[in-house]
C-alpha positions, 0 to 999 in steps of 0.5 A, a space after each residue: 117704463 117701471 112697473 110702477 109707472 104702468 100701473 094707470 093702465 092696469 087700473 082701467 075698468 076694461 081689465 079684470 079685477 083679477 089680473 089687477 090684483 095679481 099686478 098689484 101684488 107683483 110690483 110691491 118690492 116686498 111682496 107684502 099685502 097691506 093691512 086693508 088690502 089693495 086699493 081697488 081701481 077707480 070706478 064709479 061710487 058705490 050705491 047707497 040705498 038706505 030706503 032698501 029693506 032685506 025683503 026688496 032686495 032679496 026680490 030684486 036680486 032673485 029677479 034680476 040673477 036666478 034667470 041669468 045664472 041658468 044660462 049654460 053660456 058662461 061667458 053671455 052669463 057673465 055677460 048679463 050680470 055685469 049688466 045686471 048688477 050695475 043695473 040694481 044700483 045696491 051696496 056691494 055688500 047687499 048685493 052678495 048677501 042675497 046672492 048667496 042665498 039664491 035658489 040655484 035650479 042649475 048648480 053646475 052652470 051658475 058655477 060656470 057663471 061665477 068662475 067666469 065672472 071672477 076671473 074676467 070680471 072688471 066690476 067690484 059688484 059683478 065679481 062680488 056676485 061670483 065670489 058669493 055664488 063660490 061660497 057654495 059651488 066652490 072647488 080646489 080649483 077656485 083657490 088661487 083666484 079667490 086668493 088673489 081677489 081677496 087682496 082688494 080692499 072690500 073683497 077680503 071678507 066674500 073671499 074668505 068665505 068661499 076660501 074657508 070650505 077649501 083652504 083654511 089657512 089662506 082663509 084665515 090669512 085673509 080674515 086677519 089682514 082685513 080686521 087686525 086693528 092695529 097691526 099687532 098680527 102683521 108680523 105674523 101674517 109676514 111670517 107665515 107668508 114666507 112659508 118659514 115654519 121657524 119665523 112663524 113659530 117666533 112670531 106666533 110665541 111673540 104675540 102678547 097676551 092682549 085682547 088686541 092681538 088674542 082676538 082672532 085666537 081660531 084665525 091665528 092658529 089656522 093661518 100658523 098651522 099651529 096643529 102641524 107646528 105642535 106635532 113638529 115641536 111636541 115639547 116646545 114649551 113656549 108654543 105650548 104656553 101659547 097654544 094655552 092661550 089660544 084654545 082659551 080664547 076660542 072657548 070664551 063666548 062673550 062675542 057670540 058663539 065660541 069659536 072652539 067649535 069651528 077650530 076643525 083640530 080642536 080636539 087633537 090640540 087640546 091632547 096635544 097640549 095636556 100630553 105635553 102639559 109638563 113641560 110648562 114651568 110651574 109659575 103662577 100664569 101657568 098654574 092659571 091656564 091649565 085650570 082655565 083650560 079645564 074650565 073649558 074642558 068641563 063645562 065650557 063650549 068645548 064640552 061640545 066637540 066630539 069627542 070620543 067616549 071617556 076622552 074628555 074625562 081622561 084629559 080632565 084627570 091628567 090636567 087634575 094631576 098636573 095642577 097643586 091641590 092648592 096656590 101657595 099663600 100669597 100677599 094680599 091682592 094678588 088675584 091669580 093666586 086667589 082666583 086660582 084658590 077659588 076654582 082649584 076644585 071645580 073642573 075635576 069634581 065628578 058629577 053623580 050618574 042620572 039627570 040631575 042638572 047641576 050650576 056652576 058659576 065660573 069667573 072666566 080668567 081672561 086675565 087676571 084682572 078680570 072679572 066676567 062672571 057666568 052661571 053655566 047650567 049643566 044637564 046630563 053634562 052638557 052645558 045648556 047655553 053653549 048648546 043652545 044659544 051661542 050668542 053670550 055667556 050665561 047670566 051671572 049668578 046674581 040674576 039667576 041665583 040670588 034672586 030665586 029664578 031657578 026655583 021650580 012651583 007649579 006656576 010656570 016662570 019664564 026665566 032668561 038663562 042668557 042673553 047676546 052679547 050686544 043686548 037682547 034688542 039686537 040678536 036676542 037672548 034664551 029663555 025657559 019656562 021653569 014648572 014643578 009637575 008632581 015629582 018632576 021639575 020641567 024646563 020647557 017653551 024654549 025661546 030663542 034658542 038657535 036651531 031646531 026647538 030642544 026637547 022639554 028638559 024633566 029633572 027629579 024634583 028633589 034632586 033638583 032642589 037639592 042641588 038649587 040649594 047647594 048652588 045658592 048657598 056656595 059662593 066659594 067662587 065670589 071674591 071680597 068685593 063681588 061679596 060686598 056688592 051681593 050684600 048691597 044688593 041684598 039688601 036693597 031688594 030688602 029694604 026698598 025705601 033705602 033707595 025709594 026716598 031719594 027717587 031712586 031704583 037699583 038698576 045694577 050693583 056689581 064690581 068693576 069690569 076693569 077692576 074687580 076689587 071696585 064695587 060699583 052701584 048703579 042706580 036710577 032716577 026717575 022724579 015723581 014729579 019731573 019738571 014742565 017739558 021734561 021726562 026719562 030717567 037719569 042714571 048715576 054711578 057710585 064707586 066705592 073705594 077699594 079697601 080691606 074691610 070685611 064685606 058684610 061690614 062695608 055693605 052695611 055702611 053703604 046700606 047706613 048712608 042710604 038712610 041719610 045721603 042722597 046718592 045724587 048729591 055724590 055719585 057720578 053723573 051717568 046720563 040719561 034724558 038731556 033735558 031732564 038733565 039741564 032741568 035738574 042741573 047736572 051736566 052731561 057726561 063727557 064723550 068717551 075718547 075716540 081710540 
């Protein structure tokens, strides 16, 4: 009988889950995981308990667990929880959550338990109860069987938890297999499986510069081991490129907290990668992520790393004198050069000494083509939304600046510094509360911020006006269309009737996330006078063609049409209350296409 043809009866629920994933992985020819891992043996369904708040499932948990995980038996331990666990009829998922958060009285004997339960337990649910108690008890000799389970479909994720304390590479493994979308890494991930340092470093410089295979940038360079493979290839200038790539996307905080932080050789790479900088050639897509990564370095998440003193500073002043003091000339539209124009000056203009805060609005270059734009604020060097918050970039300039928020009077505002990237609703936002007391402004009853609640910032009153007002004046980093987007905006805060006669409200003016040339309006409409049986608001978008215009002239243009046009009678239909819709007419937008 074939290896293959044995498989139903490795599959029974009387074998470990364990030794079902190491027959798995045994009898595949190429000795290749796939994607999603293993399928696991045919079990019952999982439970599905919608009606299930945190709160009774924390209680249910902690009932049904804490006195079983107390028993110095492991083996009538595991025994009770297999027991339990089926018992408590919850999602795998929830039932591993509360577990890790159980109060242990016995540390060692839960460890015991969970050892047991992970090598001999034939129960998705029972063994995701000792994988989640590993993620705090775990030690070296866990390794291997944590490996082995995380192969199994669904168990990737508890596996590499508890792996990420002792193996960082076979947990960053894990981590890619389970969430590489499209099989973009799975090169890769076969490269580094051989242990071919050689075959990991070609797959590693092969990965193209695209969101779809940069988005795991931390994962990535703890499974290649790209410390070690810098220090064996100091000079390699295609893995330094890469490693450009990488470190940049680590800093970037437009899905939550910058993933720098967690990259245990931050540091040593970054000087790895700005000894060697020189081996880079000149070209433009060069030029740009060494100034990116001086973004970073000056008043991006990796401010934070801890670094030893002066360091940062010396890196900062070696990236100044690698880069040219300025792009060469180039056609119109092109981007990189004009973006790198911009922001030549910024990461390497030396702040004066005290506590005087200071604004920098930074276009972060993700690519050329983008457009995401933040207000970092820094005080006494330290950039304040990377410190205290985590969850998203700072708000754009348009919000903070334009509108005068920052500005300090005697009467305390409330003003949202940053907010998460999947909306305040979901994970919440930073807020301070600004005032001017005598000669100094304060930032203090900070909201949201994660961790302990930070001090009250004091700043000198004229310093900090001083450097408001320098910070609202420059707009050395807006390009043409984002200046014509600020003018529109200008002057519709201006001129409210503009938009007020056609029952219309600026909800948002700004460019094109996919194209930073379009200047896009997005504006609301909600009737006065809105037919029987219907309510809401409707919301339209209007585009404005790309052309080379000065910005101040097609603001005024747009501003022009508004006292005669419509906008509803043009604009793109956006959405908004169904029946609203109907009533009026417009038909709702079409569903965006499934990728």
């Amino acid at each position: 009988m074939s290896a293959r043809e044995e498989r139903p009866a490795l599959s029974s629920r009387t074998t470990s889950l364990y030794d079902y994933a190491l027959f798995r992985h045994g009898i595949e020819p190429d000795g290749r995981v796939p994607r999603k891992g293993f399928p696991l043996p045919e079990g019952p369904a999982e439970p599905s308990r919608a009606d299930l708040t945190w709160q009774q499932a924390h209680i249910e948990v902690t009932d049904a667990l804490t006195p079983l995980l107390c028993d110095p038996d492991p083996v009538r331990a595991a025994a009770a929880v297999h027991r339990a666990a089926a018992e408590l009829a919850m999602p795998h998922r929830t039932l591993r959550a509360h577990t890790a958060r159980l109060a242990l009285a016995d540390e060692d004997a839960a460890r015991r338990t969970a050892r047991q339960l992970t090598r001999t337990g034939t129960d998705a649910a029972a063994v995701g109860v000792g994988m989640a108690l590993l993620i705090r008890l775990g030690e070296p000799e866990d390794v291997p069987c944590l490996k082995a389970l995380g192969m199994l479909h669904g168990l990737a994720d508890a596996a590499s938890a508890a792996l990420d304390p002792l193996d960082r590479q076979a947990a960053a493994l894990l981590v890619i297999r389970s969430r590489d979308r499209r099989g973009e890494l799975t090169a890769l991930t076969d490269a580094i499986t051989t242990g071919d340092a050689e075959a990991t470093r070609s797959a590693l410089v092969s990965l193209p510069d695209e969101p779809e295979a940069m988005w795991l940038a931390r994962r990535i360079a703890e499974a290649a081991d790209l410390h070690g493979l810098l220090r064996a290839r100091p000079q390699d200038a295609e893995l330094l490129a890469l490693t450009g790539r990488l470190l940049h996307r680590m800093a970037d905080q437009q899905d939550g907290r910058a993933d720098i932080l967690g990259y245990r050789p931050a540091r040593a790479v970054y000087e790895a990668l700005v000894r060697h900088a020189d081996r880079l050639p000149p070209t433009p897509e060069h030029r740009s992520l060494l100034l990116s990564v001086a973004l970073d370095l000056h008043s991006g998440p990796a401010v934070l790393l801890n670094w030893r003193p002066g360091r940062r500073r010396a890196l900062l002043d070696a990236l100044d004198g690698l880069l040219p003091a300025t792009a060469p000339e180039s056609v119109p539209g092109d981007r990189e050069a004009a973006w790198f124009r911009r922001n030549r000056h910024l990461p390497f203009a030396r702040a004066e000494d005290g506590d005087r805060p200071r604004w920098e609005v930074v276009v972060v270059h993700g690519s050329a083509d983008s457009s995401a734009v933040e207000t970092r604020i820094l005080a006494e060097g330290v950039p304040l939304v990377a410190a205290l918050f985590g969850k998203g970039r700072g708000n754009p300039p348009e919000y903070l600046l334009d509108s005068g928020r920052l500005r300090a009077a005697p009467e305390p505002r409330e003003v949202q510094l940053a907010e998460a990237y999947c909306t305040e609703g979901c994970c919440g936002a930073l807020y301070v509360t600004i005032r001017r007391d005598g000669d100094e402004v304060v930032w203090d009853g900070w909201r949201g911020a994660v961790g302990p609640p930070p001090p009250p910032c004091r700043f000198d009153a004229a310093a900090y006006d001083a450097e408001l007002a320098r910070a609202e004046r420059d707009h050395s980093w807006c390009w043409p269309a984002r200046s014509t987007a600020r003018l529109i905006a200008a002057g519709l805060r201006e001129r409210p009737e503009l938009a007020a006669r056609w029952e219309l409200s600026q909800h948002w003016v700004g460019t094109d996330w996919r194209d930073p040339d379009a200047v896009v309006l997005h504006l609301r409409h909600e009737p006065s006078a809105p037919p029987p049986g219907t309510g809401g608001s409707l919301s339209f978008h209007w585009s404005l063609p790309d052309d080379d215009g000065p910005p101040r002239d097609r603001a005024a243009a747009v501003l022009r049409r508004l006292e005669t046009d419509d906008p509803k009678a043009f604009a793109t239909f956006g959405g908004g209350n169904d029946e609203l819709a109907r009533a009026l007419g417009y038909r709702p937008p079409p569903p965006a296409p499934q990728t």
